[in-house]
C-alpha positions as CSV (number, residue, x, y, z in Angstrom):
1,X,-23.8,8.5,8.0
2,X,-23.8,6.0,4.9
3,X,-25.2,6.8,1.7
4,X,-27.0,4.5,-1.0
5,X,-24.6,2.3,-2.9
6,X,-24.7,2.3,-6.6
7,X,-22.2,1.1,-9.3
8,X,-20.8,4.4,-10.1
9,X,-19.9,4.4,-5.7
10,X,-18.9,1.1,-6.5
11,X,-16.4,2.5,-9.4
12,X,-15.8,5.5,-7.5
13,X,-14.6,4.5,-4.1
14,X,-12.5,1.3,-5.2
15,X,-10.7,3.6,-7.6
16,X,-9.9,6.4,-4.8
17,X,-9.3,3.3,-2.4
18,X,-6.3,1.8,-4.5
19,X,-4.7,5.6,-5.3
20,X,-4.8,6.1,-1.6
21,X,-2.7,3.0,-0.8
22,X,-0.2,3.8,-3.8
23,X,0.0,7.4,-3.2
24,X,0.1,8.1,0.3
25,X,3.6,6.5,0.2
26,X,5.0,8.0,-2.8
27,X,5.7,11.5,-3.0
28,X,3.0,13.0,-5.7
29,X,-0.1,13.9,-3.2
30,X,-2.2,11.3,-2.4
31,X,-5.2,14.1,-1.5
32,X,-3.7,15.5,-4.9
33,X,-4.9,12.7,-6.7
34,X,-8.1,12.2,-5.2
35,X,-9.1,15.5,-5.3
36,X,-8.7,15.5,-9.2
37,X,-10.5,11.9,-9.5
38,X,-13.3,13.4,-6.9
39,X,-13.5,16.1,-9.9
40,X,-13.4,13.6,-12.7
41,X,-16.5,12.1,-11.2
42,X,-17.9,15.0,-10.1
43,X,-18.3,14.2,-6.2
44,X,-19.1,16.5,-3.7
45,X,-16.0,18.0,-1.8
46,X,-17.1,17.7,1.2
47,X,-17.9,14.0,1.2
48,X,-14.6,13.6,-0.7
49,X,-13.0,15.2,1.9
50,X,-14.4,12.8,4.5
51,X,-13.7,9.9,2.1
52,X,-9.7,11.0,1.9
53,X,-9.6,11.0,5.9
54,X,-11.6,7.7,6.0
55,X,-9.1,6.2,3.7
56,X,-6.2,7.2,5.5
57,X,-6.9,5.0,8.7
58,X,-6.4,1.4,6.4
59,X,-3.2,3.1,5.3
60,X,-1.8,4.4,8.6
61,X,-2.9,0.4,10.1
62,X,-0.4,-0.4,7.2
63,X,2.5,1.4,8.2
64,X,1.8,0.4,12.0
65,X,2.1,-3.3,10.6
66,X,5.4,-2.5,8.4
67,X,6.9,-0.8,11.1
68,X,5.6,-3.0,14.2
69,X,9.2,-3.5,15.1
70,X,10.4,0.2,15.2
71,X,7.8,1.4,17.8
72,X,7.8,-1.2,19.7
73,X,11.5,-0.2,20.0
74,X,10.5,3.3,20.6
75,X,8.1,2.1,23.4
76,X,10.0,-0.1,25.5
77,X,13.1,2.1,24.7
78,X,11.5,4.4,27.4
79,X,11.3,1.7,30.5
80,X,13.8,2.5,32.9
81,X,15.8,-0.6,32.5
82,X,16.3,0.5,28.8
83,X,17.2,4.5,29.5
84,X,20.9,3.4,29.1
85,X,20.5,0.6,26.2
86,X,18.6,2.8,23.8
87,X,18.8,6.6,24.0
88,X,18.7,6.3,19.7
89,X,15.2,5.3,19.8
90,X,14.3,7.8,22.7
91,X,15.7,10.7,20.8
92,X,13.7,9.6,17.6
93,X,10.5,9.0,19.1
94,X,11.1,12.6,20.9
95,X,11.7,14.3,17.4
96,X,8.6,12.7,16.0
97,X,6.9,13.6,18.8
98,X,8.2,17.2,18.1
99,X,7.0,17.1,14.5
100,X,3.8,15.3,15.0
101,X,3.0,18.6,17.2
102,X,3.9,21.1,15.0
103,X,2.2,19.8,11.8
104,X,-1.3,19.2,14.2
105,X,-1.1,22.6,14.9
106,X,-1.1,23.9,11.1
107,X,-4.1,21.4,10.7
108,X,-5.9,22.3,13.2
109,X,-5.6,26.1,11.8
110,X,-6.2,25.1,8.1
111,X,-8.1,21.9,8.4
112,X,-11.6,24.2,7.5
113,X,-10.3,25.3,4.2
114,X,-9.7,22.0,2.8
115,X,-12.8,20.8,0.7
116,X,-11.9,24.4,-1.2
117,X,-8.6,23.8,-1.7
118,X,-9.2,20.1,-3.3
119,X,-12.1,21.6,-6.1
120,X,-9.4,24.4,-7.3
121,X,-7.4,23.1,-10.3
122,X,-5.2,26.4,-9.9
123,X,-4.5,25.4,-6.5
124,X,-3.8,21.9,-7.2
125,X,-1.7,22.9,-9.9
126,X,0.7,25.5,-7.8
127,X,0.9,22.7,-4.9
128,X,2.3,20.2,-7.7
129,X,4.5,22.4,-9.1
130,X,5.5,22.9,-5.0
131,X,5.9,19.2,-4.5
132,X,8.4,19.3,-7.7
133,X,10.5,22.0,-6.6
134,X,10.8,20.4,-2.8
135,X,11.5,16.8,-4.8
136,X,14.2,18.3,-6.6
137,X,15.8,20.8,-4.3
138,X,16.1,17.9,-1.6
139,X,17.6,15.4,-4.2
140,X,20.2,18.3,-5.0
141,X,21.0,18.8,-1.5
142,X,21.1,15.0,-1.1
143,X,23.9,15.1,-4.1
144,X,26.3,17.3,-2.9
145,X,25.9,16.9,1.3
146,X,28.0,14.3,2.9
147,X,26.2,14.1,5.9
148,X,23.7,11.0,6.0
149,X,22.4,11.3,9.3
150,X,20.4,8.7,10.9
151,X,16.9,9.5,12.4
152,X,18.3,10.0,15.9
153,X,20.6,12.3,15.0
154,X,18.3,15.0,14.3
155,X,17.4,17.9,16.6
156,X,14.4,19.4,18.1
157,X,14.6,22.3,15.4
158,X,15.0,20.0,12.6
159,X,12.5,17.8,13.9
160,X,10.3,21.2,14.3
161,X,10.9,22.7,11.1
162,X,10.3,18.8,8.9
163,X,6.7,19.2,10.9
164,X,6.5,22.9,9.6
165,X,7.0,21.4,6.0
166,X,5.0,18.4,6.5
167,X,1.9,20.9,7.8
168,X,2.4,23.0,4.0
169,X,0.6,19.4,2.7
170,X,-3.2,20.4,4.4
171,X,-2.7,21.7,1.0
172,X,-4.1,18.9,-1.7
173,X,-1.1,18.5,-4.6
174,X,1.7,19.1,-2.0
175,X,2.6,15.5,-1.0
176,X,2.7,14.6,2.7
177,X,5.4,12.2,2.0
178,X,7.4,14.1,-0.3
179,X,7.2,17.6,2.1
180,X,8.8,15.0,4.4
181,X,11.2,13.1,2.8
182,X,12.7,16.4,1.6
183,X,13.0,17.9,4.6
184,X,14.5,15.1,6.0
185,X,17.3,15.3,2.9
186,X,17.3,19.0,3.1
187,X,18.4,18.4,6.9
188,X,21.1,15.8,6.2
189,X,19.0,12.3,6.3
190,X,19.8,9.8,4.2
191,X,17.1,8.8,1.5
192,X,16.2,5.6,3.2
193,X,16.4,7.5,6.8
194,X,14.0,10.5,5.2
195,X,11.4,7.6,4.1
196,X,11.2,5.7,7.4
197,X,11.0,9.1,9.2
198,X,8.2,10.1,6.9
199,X,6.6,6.7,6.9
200,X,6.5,6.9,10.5
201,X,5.4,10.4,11.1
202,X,2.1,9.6,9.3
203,X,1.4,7.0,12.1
204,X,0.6,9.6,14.5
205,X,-0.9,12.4,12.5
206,X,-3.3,10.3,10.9
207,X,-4.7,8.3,14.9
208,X,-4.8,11.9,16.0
209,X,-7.2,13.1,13.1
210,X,-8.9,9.9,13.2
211,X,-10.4,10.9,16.6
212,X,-12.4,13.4,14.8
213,X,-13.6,10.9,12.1
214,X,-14.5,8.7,15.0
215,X,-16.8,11.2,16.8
216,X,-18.0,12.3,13.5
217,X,-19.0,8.8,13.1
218,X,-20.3,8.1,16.1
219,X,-22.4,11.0,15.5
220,X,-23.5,10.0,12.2
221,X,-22.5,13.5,10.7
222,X,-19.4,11.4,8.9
223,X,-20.4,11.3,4.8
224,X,-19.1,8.4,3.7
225,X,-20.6,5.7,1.2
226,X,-22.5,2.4,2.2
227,X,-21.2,0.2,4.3
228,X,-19.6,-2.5,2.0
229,X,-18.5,-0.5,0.0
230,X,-16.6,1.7,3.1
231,X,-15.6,-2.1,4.4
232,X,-14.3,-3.1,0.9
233,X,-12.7,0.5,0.4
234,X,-10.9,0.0,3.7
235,X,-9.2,-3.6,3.4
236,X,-8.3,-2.5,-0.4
237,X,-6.2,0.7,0.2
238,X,-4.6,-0.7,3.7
239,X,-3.4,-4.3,1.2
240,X,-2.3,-1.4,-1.2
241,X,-0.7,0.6,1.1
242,X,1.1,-2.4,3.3
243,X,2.8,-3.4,-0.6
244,X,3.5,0.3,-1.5
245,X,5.4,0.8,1.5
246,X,7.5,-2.5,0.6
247,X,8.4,-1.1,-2.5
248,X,9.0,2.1,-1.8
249,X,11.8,1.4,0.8
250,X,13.5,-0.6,-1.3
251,X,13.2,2.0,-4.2
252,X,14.2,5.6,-2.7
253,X,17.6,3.2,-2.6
254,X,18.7,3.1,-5.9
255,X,15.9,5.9,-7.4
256,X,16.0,9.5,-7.8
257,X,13.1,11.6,-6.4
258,X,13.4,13.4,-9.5
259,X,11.3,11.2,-11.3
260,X,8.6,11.8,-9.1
261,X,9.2,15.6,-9.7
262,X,9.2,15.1,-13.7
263,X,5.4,13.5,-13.1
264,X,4.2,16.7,-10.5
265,X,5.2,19.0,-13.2
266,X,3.6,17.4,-15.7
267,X,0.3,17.7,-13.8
268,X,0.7,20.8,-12.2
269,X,1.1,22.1,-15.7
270,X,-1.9,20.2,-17.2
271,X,-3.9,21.8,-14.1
272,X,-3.2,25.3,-14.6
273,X,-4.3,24.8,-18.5
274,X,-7.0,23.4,-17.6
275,X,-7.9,26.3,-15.1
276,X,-7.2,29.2,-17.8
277,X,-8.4,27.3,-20.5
């Protein structure tokens, strides 16, 4: 299950440990990134693959922390005594039930093809150029709608078609976060309401595919580096991620997502170069 430990795994895995807890939470791929710095050092793609799910957990313990006070609105909003007293956190935990299901089911379908996808600069090129175009469309949309809808406002289709978005990011370079927070704009959320919906979806994506880590663990067919380094990797991009998350509420506040769009251009375009070239 764990591999020997040298200085380049040292390198390696405290690099991709500190991207995943900035970029999970800002909208420019986190796989994205580690896919190209799993290239850079010439990992395998399976084992990065593993790596990028292992990674996730630390960053998904973050946002439970953050948003400790949320669900444990959205749980106790369902005792009886409550049905009366808070039917606005019943109705969001319902739509993120709704979208949690629909993008499982495109992982589920496409989950196989993902350790090709990350070792394809053409690929991870399109997908950033995707993530730029959903960035900008939704901060258009955001511009000229006058809704603002809080979370609970939602509906099942919206919450249905934000998890058919989210599900496009299986694809490395698409960003789970920024498939998300655009949908959420393209549906009439406000910026900070998109975030905290995104922020919160990823709770219970990531604990369902963290099952199969778990197994895979258990069974020691789980590539992952040596333990320190795994236990060193995993404190690092959960600190990481707890601060990113900080930030980035307090960011999408005053901040246009297009500056996020003007860097996934910039690399998708670098990516398809280096492709042809």
């Amino acid at each position: 299950m764990f591999a020997f430990a040298t200085i380049a795994e040292w390198t390696y895995a405290i690099i991709m440990a500190v991207v995943q807890g900035l970029t999970e939470f800002i909208p420019i791929s986190s796989s994205g990134q580690l896919s190209i710095l799993n290239m850079f050092f010439d990992g395998d793609p399976q084992a990065a693959v593993d790596f990028y799910f292992f990674l996730h957990i630390p960053t998904t313990i973050a946002a439970i922390v953050y948003f400790r006070k949320d669900i444990k609105e959205f749980i106790i909003s369902w005792l009886p005594k409550n049905k009366e007293t808070m039917p606005a956190q019943r109705r969001t935990t319902v739509f993120l039930i709704i979208s949690m299901f629909v993008t499982g089911t495109i992982g589920l379908v496409a989950a196989g093809h993902l350790a090709e996808f990350s070792s394809n600069l053409l690929i991870l090129g399109i997908a950033f150029l995707i993530t730029a175009g959903m960035l900008v469309s939704s901060e258009y949309v955001l511009q000229k709608s006058k809704l603002h809808r809080t979370m609970d406002k939602l509906t099942p289709a919206r919450a249905a078609l934000i998890g058919l978005v989210q599900g496009l990011a299986i694809v490395p370079g698409i960003s789970r976060s920024g498939a998300t927070i655009a949908g959420g704009l393209w549906l009439g959320l406000s910026r900070v309401q998109a975030t905290r919906y995104s922020f919160l979806l990823l709770i219970p994506i990531v604990i369902a595919g963290s099952l199969r880590d778990i197994v895979r663990m258990a069974q020691g067919t789980l590539i992952l580096p040596s333990f320190w380094i795994s236990v060193i990797s995993f404190i690092l991009a959960g600190v990481v991620g707890y601060l990113t998350i900080a930030g980035m509420i307090k960011l999408v506040q005053k901040t246009s997502l297009n500056w996020f769009a003007v860097y996934a251009v910039f690399l998708g375009v670098v990516l398809i170069v280096l492709y042809f070239v």
